[in-house]
N, C-alpha and C positions, 0 to 999 in steps of 0.2 A: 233310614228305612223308608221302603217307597211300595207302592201298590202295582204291581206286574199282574196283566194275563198272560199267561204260560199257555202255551199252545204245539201242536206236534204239528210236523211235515215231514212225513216217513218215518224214519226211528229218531231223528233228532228233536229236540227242545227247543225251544226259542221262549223269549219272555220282553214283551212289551210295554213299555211305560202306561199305566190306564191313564193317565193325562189325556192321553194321545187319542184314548179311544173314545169316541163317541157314545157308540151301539155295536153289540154282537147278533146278530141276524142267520137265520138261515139263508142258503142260497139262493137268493131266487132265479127267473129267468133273465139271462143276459144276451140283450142286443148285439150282433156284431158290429166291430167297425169295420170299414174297407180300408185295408194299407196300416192297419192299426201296428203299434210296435208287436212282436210275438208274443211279451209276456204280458200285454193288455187283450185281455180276455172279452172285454164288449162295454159297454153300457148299460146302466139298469137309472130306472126312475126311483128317488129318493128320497123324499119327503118335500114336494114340489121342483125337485132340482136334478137334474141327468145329470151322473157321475160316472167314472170310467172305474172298471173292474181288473184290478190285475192278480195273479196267480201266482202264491207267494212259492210254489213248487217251483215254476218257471223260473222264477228269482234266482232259485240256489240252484237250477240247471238239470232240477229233476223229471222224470217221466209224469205224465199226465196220472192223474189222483183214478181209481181202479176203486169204485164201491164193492164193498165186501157184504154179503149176506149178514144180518145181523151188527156191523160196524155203525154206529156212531155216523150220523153225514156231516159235510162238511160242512165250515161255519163260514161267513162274513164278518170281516174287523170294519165298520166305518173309521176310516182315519182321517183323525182334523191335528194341524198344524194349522200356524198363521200361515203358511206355504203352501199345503195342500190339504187336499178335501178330497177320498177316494176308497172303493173297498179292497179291501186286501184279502182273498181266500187262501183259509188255512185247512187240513184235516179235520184236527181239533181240538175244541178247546178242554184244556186238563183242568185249571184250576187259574184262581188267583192267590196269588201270594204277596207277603208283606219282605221283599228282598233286601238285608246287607248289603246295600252295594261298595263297603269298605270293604269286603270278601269277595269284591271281584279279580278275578284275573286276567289282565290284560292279554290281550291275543295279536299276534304280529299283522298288520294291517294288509300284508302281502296274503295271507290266508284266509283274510273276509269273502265271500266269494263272488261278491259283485259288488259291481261298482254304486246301485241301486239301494243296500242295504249298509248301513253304515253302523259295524258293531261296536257297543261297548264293551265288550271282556267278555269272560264265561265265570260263573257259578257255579257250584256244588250245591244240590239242591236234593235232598233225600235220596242221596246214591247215583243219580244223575248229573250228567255236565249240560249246563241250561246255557245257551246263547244267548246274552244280553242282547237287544237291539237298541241302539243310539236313535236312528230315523228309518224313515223308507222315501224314497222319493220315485215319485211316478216317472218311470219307461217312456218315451220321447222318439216317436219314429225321426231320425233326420232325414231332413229334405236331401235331394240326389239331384 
């Protein structure tokens, strides 16, 4: 059993390791980059440290996040790996939970939907399919 933030992007689930997470934050304002990759979203200052902001919508290919009157705004995941250090926006956050991950079910790796988000299976989670996430790694404009 392990400690996941569960979080939405559009109607889907996703649930990340809390290891991983730092801090959950509101959004704040983000610097652009010039030439930055599409799914990095800018830079914001971070507790003495400039970090790059990526769009966990982008990630999985979807349209830009649309505020709704009365909805929930959307959050900041600070993500720290020994590898990276970066925030990751989501919709929002639903909950944390304490996950089985022996009730995972593995998902065929051709189906993950990018190459950025590296899944571990999917769970069943109060009548919900929750997409495990394994990592994330930050978007990387290549040189031309």
């Amino acid at each position: 059993m392990e400690d996941y933030i569960v979080f939405t992007v559009g109607d889907s689930y996703y649930a990340l390791g809390v290891a991983s997470i730092q801090r959950i934050i509101h959004v704040p304002a983000v610097t652009a980059i010039p030439n930055a990759h599409p799914m990095v979203e800018g830079m914001m200052s971070y507790e003495d440290r400039v970090i790059k902001v990526v769009s966990f919508r982008a990630m999985m290919g979807m349209e830009r996040f649309e505020e709704r009157a009365g909805s929930k705004s959307q959050k900041l995941l600070i993500y720290q790996t020994k590898e990276a250090f970066f925030g990751i926006k989501v919709d929002q956050i639903e909950d944390i939970k304490n996950l089985d991950c022996s009730t995972l079910k593995q998902v065929d790796r051709l189906e993950a939907n990018t190459c950025f988000v590296e899944m571990d299976g999917v769970i069943e989670m109060d009548n919900k399919l929750v997409n495990v996430i394994k990592s994330v790694t930050l978007p990387v404009k290549e040189k031309v």
